[in-house]
LONU-322778 format. One record per residue (C-alpha): x, y, z; residue in three letters. Coordinates in steps of 0.02 Angstrom, whole numbers, padded with zeros to 5 digits, always signed. Layout:
XYZALA
...
//
This chain:
+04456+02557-02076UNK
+04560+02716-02094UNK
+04743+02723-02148UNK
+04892+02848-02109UNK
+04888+02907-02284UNK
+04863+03090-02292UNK
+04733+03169-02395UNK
+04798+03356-02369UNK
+04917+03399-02475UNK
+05023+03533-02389UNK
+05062+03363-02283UNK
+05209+03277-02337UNK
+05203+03068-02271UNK
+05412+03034-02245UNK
+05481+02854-02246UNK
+05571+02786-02080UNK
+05675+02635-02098UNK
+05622+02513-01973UNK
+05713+02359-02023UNK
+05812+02253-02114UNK
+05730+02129-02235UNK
+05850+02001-02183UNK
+05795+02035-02001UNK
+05597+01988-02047UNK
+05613+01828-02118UNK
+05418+01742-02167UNK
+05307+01728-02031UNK
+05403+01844-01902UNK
+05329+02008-01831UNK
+05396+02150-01728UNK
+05330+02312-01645UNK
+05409+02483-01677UNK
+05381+02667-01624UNK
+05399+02776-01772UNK
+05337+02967-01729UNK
+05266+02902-01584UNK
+05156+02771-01649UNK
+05169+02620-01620UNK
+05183+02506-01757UNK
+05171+02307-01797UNK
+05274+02231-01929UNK
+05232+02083-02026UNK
+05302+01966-02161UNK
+05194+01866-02234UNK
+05243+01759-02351UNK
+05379+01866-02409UNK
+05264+02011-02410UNK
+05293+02136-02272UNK
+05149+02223-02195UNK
+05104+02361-02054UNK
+04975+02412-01957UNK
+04930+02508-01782UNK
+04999+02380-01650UNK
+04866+02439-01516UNK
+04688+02362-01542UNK
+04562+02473-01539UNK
+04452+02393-01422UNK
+04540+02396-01249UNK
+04726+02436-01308UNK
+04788+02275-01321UNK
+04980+02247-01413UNK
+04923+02144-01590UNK
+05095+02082-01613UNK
+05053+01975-01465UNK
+04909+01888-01534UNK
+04877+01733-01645UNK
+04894+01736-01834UNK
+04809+01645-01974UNK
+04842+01687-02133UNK
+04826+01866-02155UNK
+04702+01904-01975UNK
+04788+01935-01818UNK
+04683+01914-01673UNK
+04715+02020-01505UNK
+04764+01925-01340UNK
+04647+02005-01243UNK
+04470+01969-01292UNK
+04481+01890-01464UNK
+04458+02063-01581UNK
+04546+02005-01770UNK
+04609+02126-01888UNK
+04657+02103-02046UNK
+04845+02127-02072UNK
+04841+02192-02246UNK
+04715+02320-02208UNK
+04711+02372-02014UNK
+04524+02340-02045UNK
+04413+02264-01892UNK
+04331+02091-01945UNK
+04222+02052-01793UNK
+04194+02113-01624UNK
+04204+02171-01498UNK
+04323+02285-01594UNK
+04209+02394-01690UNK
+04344+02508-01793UNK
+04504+02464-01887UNK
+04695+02503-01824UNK
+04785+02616-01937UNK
+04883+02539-02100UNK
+05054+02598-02137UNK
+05129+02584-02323UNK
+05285+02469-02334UNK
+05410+02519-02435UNK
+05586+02412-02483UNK
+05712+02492-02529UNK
+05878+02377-02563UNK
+05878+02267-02402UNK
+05778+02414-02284UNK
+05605+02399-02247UNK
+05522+02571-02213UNK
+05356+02634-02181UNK
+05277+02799-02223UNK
+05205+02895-02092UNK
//
């Protein structure tokens, strides 16, 4: 698993709004490209959440595959992630997608990249 979160501190991370909270209601998701990444959006529960959109076993778009509770699976052959995390739980994907920190700010959501 790795994350976006910078560990050099000359770096500055900046926070993009991406959304609306009244846009994400529970159990929606939705892809972004912030700073040319592209990013997967997800509200679970009331808790927002985001993570690399492209698996990292043959590119396929996670916001297109099946969720259960807080593991999205990718469409094309069956690679989960966890949606918390961006960590890999079981093949064939055999690294994590990055994990982006949600912010919310009033009624924006925002990530830091």
């Amino acid at each position: 698993m790795f994350s976006n979160h910078q560990t050099d501190p000359s770096i500055t991370a900046k926070l993009i709004k991406i959304a609306a909270t009244k846009d994400v209601p529970p159990g929606q998701a939705a892809v972004f490209t912030v700073e040319r990444q592209r990013i997967a959006r997800f509200n679970v529960e009331g808790t927002y959440y985001a993570i690399g959109d492209t698996c990292t076993h043959r590119s396929g778009s996670l916001l297109e595959g099946a969720v259960q509770g807080t593991k999205v699976t990718c469409p094309w052959h069956g690679a989960d992630f966890d949606r918390k995390t961006g960590a890999a739980l079981g093949p064939p994907a055999q690294n994590g997608v990055p994990s982006y920190k949600v912010v919310i700010e009033g009624d924006d959501i925002k990530v830091e990249v």
